[in-house]
C-alpha positions as CSV (number, residue, x, y, z in Angstrom):
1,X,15.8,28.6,4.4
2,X,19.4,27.6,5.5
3,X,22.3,27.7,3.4
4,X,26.0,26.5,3.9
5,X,29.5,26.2,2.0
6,X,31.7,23.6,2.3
7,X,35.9,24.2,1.4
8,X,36.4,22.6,-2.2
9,X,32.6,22.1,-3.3
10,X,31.1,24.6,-6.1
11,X,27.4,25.6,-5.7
12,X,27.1,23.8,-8.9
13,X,29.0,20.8,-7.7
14,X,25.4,19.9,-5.9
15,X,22.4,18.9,-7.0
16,X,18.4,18.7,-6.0
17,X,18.0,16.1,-3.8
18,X,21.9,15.5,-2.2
19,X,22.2,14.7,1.1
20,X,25.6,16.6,3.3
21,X,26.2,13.9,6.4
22,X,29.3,13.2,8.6
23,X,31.4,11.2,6.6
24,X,33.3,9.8,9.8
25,X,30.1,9.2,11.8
26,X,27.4,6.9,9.9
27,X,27.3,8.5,6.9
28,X,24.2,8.9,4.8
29,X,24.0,6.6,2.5
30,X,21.0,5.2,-0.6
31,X,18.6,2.7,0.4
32,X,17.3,-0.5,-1.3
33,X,13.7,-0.5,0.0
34,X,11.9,1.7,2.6
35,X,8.6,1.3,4.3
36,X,6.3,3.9,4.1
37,X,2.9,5.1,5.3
38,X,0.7,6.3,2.2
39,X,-2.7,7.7,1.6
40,X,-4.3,7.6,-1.8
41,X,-5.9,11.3,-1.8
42,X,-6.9,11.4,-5.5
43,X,-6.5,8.2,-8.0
44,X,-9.1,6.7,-10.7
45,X,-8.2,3.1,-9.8
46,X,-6.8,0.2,-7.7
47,X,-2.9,0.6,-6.8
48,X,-1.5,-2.6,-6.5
49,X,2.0,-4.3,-6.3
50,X,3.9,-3.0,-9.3
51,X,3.2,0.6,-9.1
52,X,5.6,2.9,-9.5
53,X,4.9,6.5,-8.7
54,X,7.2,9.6,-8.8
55,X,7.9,10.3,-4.9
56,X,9.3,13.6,-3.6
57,X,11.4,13.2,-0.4
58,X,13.0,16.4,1.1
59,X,14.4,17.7,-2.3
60,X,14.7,14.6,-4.2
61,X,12.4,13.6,-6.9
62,X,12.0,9.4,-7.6
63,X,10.4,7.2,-8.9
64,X,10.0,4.3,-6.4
65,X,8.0,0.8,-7.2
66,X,5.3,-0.6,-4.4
67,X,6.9,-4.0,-4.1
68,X,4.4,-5.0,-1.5
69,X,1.1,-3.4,0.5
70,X,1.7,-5.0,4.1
71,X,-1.2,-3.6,6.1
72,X,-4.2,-1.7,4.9
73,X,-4.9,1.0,7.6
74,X,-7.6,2.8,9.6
75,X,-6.8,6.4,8.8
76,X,-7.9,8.3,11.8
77,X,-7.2,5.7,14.1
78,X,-4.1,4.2,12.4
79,X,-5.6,0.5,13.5
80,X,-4.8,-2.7,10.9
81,X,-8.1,-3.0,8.8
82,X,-6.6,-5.6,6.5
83,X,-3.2,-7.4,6.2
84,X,-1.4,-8.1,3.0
85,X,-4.4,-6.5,0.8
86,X,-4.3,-7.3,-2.9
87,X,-4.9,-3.3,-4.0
88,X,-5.3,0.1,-2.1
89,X,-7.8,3.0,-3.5
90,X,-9.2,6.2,-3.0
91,X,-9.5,7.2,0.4
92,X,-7.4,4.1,1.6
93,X,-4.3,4.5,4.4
94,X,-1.6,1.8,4.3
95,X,2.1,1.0,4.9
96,X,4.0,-0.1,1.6
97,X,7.0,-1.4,0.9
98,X,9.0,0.9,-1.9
99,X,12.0,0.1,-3.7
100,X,13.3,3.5,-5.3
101,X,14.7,3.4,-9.4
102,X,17.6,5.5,-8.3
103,X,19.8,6.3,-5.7
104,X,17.5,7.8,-2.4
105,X,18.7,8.5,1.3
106,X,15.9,8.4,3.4
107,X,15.7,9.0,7.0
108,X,13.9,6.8,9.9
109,X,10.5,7.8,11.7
110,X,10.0,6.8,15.2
């Protein structure tokens, strides 16, 4: 673990899931929408458009709605099986489109 103080801030001033950036220098800031990779490990049913599961990002904890299911995926290979699939389900790999229900900083993945 790392920890850090910063001049004028109270440990209780933060909370679970802020983000400290350069304030000068591209500062972190919340995002509309993100794409993201999932895999459905353990679910009884079909996930579809709508869906709105609780995602946990670093420290944060939100819920974020799958606004659309671009590419149904190959897991060990990571090849397109299906594009713009109507649901996802057990055992399926895809990249989603997620719109969080608060305020969420994510980072980019090259």
């Amino acid at each position: 673990n790392v920890g850090f103080n910063v001049k004028n801030v109270a440990v209780k001033d933060i909370g679970r899931g802020d983000v400290a950036s350069d304030a000068d220098d591209s500062p972190a800031t919340g995002v509309t929408s993100f794409e993201a990779q999932v895999i459905v490990m353990n679910h009884p049913g079909k996930i579809m458009k709508g869906y709105c599961p609780v995602i946990d990002c670093h420290t944060a904890h939100v819920a974020c709605s799958f606004t659309n299911i671009k590419d149904k995926m190959d897991r060990r290979t990571g090849k397109v099986v299906e594009e713009n699939p109507e649901f996802i389900q057990n055992g399926d790999a895809a990249i989603v489109t997620m719109v969080p229900t608060k305020p969420l900083c994510v980072e980019s993945f090259a």
